[in-house]
C-alpha positions as CSV (number, residue, x, y, z in Angstrom):
1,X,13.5,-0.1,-30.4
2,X,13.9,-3.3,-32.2
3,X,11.3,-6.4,-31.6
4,X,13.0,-8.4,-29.3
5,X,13.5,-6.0,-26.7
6,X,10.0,-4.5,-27.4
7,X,8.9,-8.4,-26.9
8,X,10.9,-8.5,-23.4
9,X,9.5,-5.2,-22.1
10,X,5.6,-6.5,-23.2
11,X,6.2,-10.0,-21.3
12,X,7.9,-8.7,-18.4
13,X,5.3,-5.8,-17.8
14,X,2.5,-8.2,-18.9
15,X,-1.0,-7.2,-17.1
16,X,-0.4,-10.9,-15.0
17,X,2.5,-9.7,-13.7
18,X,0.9,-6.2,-12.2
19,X,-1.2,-7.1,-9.3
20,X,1.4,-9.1,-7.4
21,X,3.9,-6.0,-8.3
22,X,1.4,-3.6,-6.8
23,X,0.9,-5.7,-3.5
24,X,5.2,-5.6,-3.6
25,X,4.7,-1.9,-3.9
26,X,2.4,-2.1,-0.8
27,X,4.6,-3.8,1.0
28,X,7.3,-1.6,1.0
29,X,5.3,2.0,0.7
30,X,6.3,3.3,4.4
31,X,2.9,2.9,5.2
32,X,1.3,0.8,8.1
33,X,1.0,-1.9,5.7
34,X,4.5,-2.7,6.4
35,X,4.2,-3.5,9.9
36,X,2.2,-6.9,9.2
37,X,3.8,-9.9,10.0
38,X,6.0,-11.7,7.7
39,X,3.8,-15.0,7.9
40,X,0.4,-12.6,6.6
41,X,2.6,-10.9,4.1
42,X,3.3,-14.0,2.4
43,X,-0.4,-15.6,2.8
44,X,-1.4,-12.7,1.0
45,X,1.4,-12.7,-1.5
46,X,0.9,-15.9,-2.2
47,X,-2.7,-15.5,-3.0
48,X,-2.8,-12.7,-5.5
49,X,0.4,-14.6,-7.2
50,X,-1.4,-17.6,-7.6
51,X,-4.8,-16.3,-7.8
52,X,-4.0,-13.0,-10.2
53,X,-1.0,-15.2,-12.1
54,X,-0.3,-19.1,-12.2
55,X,-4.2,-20.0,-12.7
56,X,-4.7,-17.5,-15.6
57,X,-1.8,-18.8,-17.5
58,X,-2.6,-22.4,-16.5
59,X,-6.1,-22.0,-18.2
60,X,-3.9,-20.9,-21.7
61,X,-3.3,-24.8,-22.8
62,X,-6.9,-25.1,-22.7
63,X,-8.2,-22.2,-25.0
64,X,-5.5,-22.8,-27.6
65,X,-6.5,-26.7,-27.6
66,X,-10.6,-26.0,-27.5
67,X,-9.6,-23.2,-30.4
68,X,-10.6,-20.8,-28.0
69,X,-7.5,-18.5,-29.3
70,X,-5.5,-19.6,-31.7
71,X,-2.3,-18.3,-30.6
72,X,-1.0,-16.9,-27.6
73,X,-1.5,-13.3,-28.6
74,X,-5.0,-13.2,-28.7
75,X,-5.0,-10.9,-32.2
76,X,-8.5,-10.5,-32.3
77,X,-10.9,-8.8,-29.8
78,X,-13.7,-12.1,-29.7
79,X,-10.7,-14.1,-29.2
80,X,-10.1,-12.0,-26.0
81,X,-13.4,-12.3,-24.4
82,X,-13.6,-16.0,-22.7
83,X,-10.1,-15.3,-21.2
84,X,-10.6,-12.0,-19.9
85,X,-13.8,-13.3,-18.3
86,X,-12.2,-16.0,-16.5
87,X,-9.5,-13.5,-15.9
88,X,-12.3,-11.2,-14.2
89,X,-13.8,-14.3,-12.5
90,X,-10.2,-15.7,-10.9
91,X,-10.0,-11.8,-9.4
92,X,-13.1,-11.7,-7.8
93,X,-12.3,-15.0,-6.1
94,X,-9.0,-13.5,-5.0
95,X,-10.9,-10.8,-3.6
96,X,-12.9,-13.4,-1.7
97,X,-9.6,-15.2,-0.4
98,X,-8.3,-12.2,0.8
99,X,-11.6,-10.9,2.5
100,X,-11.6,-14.1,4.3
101,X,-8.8,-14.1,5.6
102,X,-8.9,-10.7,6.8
103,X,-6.7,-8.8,4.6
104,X,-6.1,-5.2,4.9
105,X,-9.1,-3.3,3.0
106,X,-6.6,-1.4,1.0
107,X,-5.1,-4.8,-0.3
108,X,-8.7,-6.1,-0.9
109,X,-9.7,-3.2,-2.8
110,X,-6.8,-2.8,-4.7
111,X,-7.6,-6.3,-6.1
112,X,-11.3,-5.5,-6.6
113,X,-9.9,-2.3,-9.0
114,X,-8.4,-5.0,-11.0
115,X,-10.9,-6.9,-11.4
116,X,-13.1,-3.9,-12.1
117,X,-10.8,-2.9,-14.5
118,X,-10.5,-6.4,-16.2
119,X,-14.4,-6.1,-16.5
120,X,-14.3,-2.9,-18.3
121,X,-11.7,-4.9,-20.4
122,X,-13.8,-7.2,-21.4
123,X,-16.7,-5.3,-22.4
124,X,-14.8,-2.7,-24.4
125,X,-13.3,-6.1,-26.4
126,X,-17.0,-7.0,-27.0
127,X,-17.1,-4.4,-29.8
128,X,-13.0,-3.0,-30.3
129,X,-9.4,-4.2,-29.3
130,X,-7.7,-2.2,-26.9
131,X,-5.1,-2.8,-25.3
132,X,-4.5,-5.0,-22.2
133,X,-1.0,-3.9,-21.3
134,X,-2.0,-0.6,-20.9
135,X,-5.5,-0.9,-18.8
136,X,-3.2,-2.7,-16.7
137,X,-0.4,-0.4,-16.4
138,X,-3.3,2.9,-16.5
139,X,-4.5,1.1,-13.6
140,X,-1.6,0.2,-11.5
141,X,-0.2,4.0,-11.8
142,X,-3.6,4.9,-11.0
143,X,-3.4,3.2,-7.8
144,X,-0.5,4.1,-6.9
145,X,-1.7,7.7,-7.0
146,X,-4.5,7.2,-4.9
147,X,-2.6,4.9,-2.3
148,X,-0.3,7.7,-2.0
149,X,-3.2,10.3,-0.9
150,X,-5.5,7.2,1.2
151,X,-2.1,5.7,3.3
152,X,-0.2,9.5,3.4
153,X,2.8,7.9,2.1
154,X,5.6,9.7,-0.9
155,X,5.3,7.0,-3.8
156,X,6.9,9.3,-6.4
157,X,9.6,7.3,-7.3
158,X,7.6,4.4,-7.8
159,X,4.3,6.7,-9.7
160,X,7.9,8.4,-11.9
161,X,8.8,4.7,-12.5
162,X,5.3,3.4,-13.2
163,X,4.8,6.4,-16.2
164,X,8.0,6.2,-17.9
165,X,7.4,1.5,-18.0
166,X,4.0,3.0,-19.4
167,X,5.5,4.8,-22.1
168,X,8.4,2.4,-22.8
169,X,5.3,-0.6,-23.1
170,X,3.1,1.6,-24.9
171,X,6.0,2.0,-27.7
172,X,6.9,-1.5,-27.3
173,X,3.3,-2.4,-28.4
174,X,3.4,-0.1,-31.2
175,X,6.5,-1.1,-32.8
176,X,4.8,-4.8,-32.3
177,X,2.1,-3.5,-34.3
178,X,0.1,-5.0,-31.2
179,X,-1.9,-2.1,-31.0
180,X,-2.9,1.1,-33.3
181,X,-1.7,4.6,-30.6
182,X,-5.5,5.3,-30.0
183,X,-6.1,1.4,-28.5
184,X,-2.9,2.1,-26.2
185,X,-3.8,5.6,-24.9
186,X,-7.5,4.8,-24.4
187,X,-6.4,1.8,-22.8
188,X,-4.1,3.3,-20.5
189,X,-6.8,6.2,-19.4
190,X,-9.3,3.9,-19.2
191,X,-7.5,1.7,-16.7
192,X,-6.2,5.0,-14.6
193,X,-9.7,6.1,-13.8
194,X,-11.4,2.9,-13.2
195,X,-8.5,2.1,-10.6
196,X,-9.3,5.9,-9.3
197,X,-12.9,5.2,-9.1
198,X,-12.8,2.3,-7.2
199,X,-10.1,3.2,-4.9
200,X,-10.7,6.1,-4.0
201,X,-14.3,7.0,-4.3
202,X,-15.6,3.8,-3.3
């Protein structure tokens, strides 16, 4: 796999990118989730995306000026810790939103995985890098596993899809030299049983 498409795959499976594709997901799983109204659909849409997506990247500017980071990539694990906390902090208001507006508790806990997940993120960092990509993706196959046995639904295609863009990331991070192959598979375990803890046990 050469660099440029390893770069495409890591930006357009980026860990942003996951919760609004999970809620998608949601959408259209067959379940009764479908059957709310286009208007509360896109209320909650708009949310996560904003919440989960546009306010984490808008916050980038600002580390790289303050030296927070000192490049996009975040190479070190310190470098990694005031973003993902913000990160963890811009979930948990999402959460909020959604629980205020009386969203589905499915929706709102699938958000709260995230953020637990983020959490877990950011402590691991405190001492080793891991990688992000793959909590994220861990997590959102992981969810998808669980929603499939909480909403009685088939999401095969879509758990079959969600492993193989896991494996296809995790090699894309490797041939990046993002990541050594234990940060990628701890990361991606770590984030699938966090996202079954919360979903499905809690």
């Amino acid at each position: 796999m050469g660099k440029y498409i390893a770069k495409t795959f890591s930006i357009l499976f980026h860990p942003l990118v996951l919760p609004t594709l999970a809620i998608l997901v949601l959408f259209n799983s067959g379940s009764y989730i479908d059957f709310l109204p286009f208007n509360a659909k896109k209320i909650v849409l708009l949310i996560v995306f904003v919440s989960t997506f546009v306010l984490p990247l808008t916050f980038v500017p600002f580390y790289l000026f303050q030296n927070i980071i000192t490049n996009i990539h975040m190479d070190s694990h310190k470098e990694r810790l005031i973003p993902f906390f913000i990160s963890f902090c811009l979930y948990l208001f999402c959460y909020y939103l959604l629980y205020r507006i009386g969203s589905p508790e499915i929706i709102n806990r699938l958000i709260l995985s995230g953020a637990a997940s983020i959490l877990v993120l950011f402590l691991i960092s405190i001492k080793w890098k891991i990688s992000a990509h793959m909590i994220g993706l861990g997590g959102f196959t992981g969810a998808l596993i669980v929603l499939s046995f909480l909403l009685k639904v088939n999401l095969q295609y879509y758990i079959i899809g969600s492993v193989l863009i896991s494996g296809i990331v995790a090699y894309s991070r490797l041939t990046l030299k993002a990541h050594f192959p234990k940060q990628i598979y701890v990361g991606w375990f770590v984030g699938l049983f966090v996202s079954f803890i919360v979903l499905y046990i809690f």
